[in-house]
C-alpha positions, 0 to 999 in steps of 0.5 A, spaced: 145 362 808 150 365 814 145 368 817 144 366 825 140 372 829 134 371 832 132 378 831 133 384 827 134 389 831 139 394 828 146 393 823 150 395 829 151 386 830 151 384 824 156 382 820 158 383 813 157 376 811 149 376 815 149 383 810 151 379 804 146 373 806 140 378 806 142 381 800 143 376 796 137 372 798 133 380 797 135 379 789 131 372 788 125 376 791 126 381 786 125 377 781 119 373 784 116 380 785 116 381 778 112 375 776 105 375 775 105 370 781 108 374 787 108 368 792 111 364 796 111 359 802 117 361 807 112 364 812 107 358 810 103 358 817 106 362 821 103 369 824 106 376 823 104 381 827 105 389 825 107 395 831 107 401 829 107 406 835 109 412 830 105 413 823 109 409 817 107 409 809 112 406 806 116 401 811 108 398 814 106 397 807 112 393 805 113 390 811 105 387 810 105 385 803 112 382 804 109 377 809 103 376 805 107 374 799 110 370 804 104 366 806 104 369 813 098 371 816 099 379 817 096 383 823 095 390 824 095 393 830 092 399 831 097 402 836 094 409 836 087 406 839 090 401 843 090 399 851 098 403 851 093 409 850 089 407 856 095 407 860 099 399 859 106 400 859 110 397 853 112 390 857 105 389 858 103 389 851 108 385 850 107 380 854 099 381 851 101 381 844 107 375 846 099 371 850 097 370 842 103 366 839 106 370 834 112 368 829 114 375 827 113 381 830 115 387 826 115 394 831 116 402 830 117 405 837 119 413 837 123 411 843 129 409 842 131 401 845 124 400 846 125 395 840 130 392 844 125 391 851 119 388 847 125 382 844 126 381 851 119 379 853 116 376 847 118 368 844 117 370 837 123 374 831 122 381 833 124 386 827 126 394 829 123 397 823 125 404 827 126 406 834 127 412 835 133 416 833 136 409 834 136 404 829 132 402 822 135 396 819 131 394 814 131 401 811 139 400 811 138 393 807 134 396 802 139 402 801 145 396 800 141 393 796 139 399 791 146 401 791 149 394 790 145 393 783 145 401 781 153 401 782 155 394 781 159 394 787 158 394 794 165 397 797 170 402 796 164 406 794 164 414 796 157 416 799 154 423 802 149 422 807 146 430 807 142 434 811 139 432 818 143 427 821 143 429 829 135 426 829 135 420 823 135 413 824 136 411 817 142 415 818 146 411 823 144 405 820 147 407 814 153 409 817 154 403 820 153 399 814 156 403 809 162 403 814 162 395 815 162 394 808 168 398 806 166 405 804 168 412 804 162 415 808 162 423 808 156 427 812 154 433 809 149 438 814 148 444 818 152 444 824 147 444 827 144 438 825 150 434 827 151 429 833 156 431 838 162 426 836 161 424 830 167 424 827 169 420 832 166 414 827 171 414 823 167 419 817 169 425 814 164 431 815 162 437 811 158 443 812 159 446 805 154 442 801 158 443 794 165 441 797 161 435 801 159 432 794 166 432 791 166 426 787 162 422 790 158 416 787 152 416 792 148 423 793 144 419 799 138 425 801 135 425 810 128 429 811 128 434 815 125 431 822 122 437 826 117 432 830 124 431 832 126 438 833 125 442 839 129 448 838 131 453 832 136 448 829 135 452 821 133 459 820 129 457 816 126 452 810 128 457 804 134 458 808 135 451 808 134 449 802 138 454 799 144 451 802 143 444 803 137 443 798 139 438 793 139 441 785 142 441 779 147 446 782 150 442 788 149 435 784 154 437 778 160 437 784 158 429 785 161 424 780 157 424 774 154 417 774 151 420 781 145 417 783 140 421 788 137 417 793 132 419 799 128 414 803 122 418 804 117 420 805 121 428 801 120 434 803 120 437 796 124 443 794 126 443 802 131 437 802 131 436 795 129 439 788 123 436 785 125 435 779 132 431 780 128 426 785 123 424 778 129 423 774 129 416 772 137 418 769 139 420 776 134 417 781 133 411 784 128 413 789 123 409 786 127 402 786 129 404 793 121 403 795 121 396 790 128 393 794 124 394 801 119 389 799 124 385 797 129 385 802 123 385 808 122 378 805 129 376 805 130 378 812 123 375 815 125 369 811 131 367 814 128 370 822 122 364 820 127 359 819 132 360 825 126 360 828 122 355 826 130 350 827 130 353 835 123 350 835 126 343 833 131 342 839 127 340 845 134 343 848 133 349 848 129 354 851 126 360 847 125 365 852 
């Protein structure tokens, strides 16, 4: 497969055929995830190891039941209660962590690049599984692939990404590979909520809701990240909703075969009515949580075999 990388740190350097490779690899998981035996071998020996700085439910749990489905030896870290509380800096876990050998390294950080600093240090595959407000490449994937099997297609698509834009990963992530792979990307928010520049990225940018979701085929939901904040960025919640809130209203401006997603964890009847985000006509919210496991997989897969044909060339050096 045309996947080359040693690590995954973000969307922004790969390719379309790097996507495609993920994705298509993604879909044979699917259907093993779906059999009574969920098991494979492609991580058989190897041993994961799972940072997370922040606190995660979805994006932890996929990524620990994808190496176990894999065979890999999976390890929690409790960063919470580790030495970084006592004072070590992240190289110095980093360089403890790399000590013990491991092959997988799957890290969340709230500083944004820190992913990056730790592959540095470390001779195993290093994961981003969100940095900041930087990057989260694995929730981007498993996006793709939600709408790739939802609409057919993953091109010449019309997307609305809504809400807080400024402090999302998942968003730029989006962006990035929504853009690589020929769709039209619209962002629809508060001024407020809008990274200076933006439109700069070559994407149309709405502060009406109703007229950012004319006619699209994505409608694409963001959280309201107020650990993130440090200001008055909305008046209110009420009011919030009451202008960028998802419901029936708002949607019926969008194609009529629309479908609802929402990486999570939802804030219901803030970001998005509760009762759109459980239609099963509309709703793909779900199957975004299933492809994670699934496009988890893909990626430490292919990381896994990179990184074990490196091994057998006495030549280079992994470093």
């Amino acid at each position: 497969m045309d996947f080359s990388a040693r690590h995954l740190l973000g969307i922004e350097p790969l390719a379309q055929g790097d996507i495609r490779s993920i994705l298509d690899l993604a879909e044979q998981y699917v259907d093993l995830n779906r059999q009574s035996n969920k098991h494979g071998d492609a991580l058989a020996g190897m041993t994961q190891i799972n940072m997370f700085f922040e606190n995660s439910t979805r994006t932890q749990a996929s990524f620990e039941l994808a190496g176990k489905r894999l065979g890999a030896d999976v390890m929690n870290m409790s960063m919470q209660t580790s030495s970084i509380k006592k004072g070590e800096t992240l190289i110095d876990t980093a360089l403890t962590i790399n000590a013990m050998r491991p092959d997988l390294l799957v890290v969340r950080h709230p500083g944004s690049g820190a992913v990056n600093l730790l592959a540095e240090k470390v001779n195993c595959a290093v994961i981003n599984a969100g940095d900041g407000q930087h990057e989260h490449p694995t929730q981007a994937l498993l996006d793709a692939l939600t709408i790739r099997r939802a609409k057919g297609r993953l091109h010449r698509l019309s997307i609305a990404i809504c809400g807080d834009i400024a402090h999302s990963r998942v968003a730029r992530s989006n962006l990035l590979l929504l853009g690589k792979m020929g769709n039209r990307v619209r962002l629809v928010g508060p001024k407020t909520l809008m990274p200076a520049g933006i439109a700069d990225l070559g994407v149309e940018v709405f502060d009406d809701m109703r007229k950012g979701l004319k006619g699209v085929d994505v409608v694409m939901m963001l959280r309201l990240q107020r650990e993130r904040m440090d200001g008055g960025f909305i008046p209110s919640e009420r009011e919030f909703y009451h202008r960028y809130g998802l419901d029936a209203e708002k949607l019926s401006h969008a194609s009529a075969d629309a479908i609802i997603m929402h990486p999570g964890p939802m804030n219901r009847g803030v970001e998005i009515d509760g009762t759109l985000a459980d239609d099963i006509n509309r709703s793909v919210i779900q199957e975004q949580v299933e492809m994670g496991v699934a496009v988890r997989m893909a990626v430490m897969h292919l990381l896994a075999r990179n990184l074990r044909e490196a091994r057998t060339r006495p030549e280079e050096v992994i470093a």
